[in-house]
C-alpha positions as CSV (number, residue, x, y, z in Angstrom):
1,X,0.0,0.0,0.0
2,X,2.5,2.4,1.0
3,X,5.0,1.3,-2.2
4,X,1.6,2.0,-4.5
5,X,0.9,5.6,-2.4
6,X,4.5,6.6,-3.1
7,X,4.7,5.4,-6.4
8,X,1.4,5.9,-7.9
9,X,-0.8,8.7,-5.9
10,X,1.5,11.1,-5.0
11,X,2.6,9.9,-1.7
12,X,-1.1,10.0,-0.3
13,X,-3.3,8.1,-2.3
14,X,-3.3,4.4,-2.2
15,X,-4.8,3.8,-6.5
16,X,-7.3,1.5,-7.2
17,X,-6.6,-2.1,-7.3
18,X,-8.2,-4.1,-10.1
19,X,-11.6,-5.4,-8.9
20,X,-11.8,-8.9,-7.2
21,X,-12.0,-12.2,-9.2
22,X,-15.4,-12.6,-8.1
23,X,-16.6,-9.5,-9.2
24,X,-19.6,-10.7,-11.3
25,X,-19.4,-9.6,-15.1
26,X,-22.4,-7.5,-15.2
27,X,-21.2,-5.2,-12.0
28,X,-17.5,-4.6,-13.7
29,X,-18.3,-1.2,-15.4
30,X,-20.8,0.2,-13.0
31,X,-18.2,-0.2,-10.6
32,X,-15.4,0.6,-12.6
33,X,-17.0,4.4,-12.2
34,X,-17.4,4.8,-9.0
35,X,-14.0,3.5,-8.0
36,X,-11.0,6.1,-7.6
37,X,-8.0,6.4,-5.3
38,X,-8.5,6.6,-1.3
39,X,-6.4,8.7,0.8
40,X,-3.5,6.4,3.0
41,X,-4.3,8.1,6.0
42,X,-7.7,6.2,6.3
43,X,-5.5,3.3,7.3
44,X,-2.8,5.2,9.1
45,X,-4.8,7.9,11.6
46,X,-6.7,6.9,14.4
47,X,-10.0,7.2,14.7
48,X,-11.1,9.0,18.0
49,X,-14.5,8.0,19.2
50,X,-16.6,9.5,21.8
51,X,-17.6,7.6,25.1
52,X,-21.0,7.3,23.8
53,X,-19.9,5.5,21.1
54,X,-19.1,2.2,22.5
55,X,-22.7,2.2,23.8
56,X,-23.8,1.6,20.3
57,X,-24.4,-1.8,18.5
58,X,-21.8,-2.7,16.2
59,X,-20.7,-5.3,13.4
60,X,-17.7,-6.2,11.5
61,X,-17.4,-8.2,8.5
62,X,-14.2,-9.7,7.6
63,X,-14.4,-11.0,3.8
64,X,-12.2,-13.9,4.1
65,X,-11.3,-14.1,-0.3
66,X,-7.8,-12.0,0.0
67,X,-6.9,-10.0,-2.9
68,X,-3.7,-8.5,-3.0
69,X,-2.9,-7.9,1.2
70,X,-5.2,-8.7,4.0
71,X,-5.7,-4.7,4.7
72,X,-8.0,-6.0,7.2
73,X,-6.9,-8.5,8.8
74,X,-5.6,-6.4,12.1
75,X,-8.7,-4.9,12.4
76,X,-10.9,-8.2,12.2
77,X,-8.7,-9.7,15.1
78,X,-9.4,-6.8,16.9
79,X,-13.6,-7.2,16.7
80,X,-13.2,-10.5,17.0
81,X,-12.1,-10.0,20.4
82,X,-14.4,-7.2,21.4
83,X,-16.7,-8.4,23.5
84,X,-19.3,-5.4,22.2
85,X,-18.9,-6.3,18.1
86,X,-20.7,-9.1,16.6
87,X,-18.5,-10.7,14.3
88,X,-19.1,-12.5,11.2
89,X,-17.0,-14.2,8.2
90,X,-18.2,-14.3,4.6
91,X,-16.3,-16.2,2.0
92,X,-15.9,-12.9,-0.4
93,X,-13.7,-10.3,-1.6
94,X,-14.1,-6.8,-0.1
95,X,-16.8,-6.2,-2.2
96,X,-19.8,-8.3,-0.6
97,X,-22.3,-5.3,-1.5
98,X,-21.5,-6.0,-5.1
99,X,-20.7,-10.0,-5.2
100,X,-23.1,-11.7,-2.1
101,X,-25.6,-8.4,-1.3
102,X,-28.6,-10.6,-0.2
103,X,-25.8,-12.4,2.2
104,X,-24.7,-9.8,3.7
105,X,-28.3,-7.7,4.1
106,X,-29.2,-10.8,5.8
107,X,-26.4,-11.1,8.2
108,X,-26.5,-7.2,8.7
109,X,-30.3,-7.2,9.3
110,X,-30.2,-10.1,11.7
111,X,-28.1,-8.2,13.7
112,X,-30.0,-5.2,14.3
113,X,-33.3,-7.3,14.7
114,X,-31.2,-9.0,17.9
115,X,-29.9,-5.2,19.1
116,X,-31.2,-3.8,22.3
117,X,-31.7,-0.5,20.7
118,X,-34.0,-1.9,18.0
């Protein structure tokens, strides 16, 4: 990431990577527009939440299909082990919205049907 920032996007952008292998045929150009470079910093700066924030429901979904790098793979240890995330695997690329969307409504919707704020 940091090799394509420095080479590529001007020390701060991290370019597109081609879309995943699962990526089905019909989705490829509608995605292709809507895909550009993402600042680095997005994985770099901390993210400073407020004390009411760890009162709120939350999910992570860790797309087990790993492209290039597991960006993510850091971050899904780290829900796994929070006691206050629900956790769940899909066997995906980072693009479950696009490749497995009823899937992922599902799990996503199951989850805030079990919250104690719903």
């Amino acid at each position: 990431m940091l090799e394509a920032a420095q080479q590529k996007g001007f020390g701060w952008l991290i370019p597109p990577t081609p879309m995943p292998e699962d990526t089905p045929a019909r989705d490829l150009d509608l995605a292709a527009t809507r895909r550009g470079p993402q600042p680095l910093r997005t994985f770099t700066s901390a993210l400073r939440a407020r004390a009411h924030a760890s009162r709120l429901p939350a999910t992570y979904v860790y797309c087990t299909r790993i492209g290039l790098y597991d960006s993510f793979g850091s971050s899904a240890a780290r829900a796994r082990g929070h006691s206050g995330w629900t956790f769940h695997e899909l066997n995906a690329t980072h693009n479950p919205h696009i490749t497995m969307p009823e899937r992922l409504v599902e799990l996503l919707t199951q989850d805030i049907e079990r919250s104690p704020s719903s």
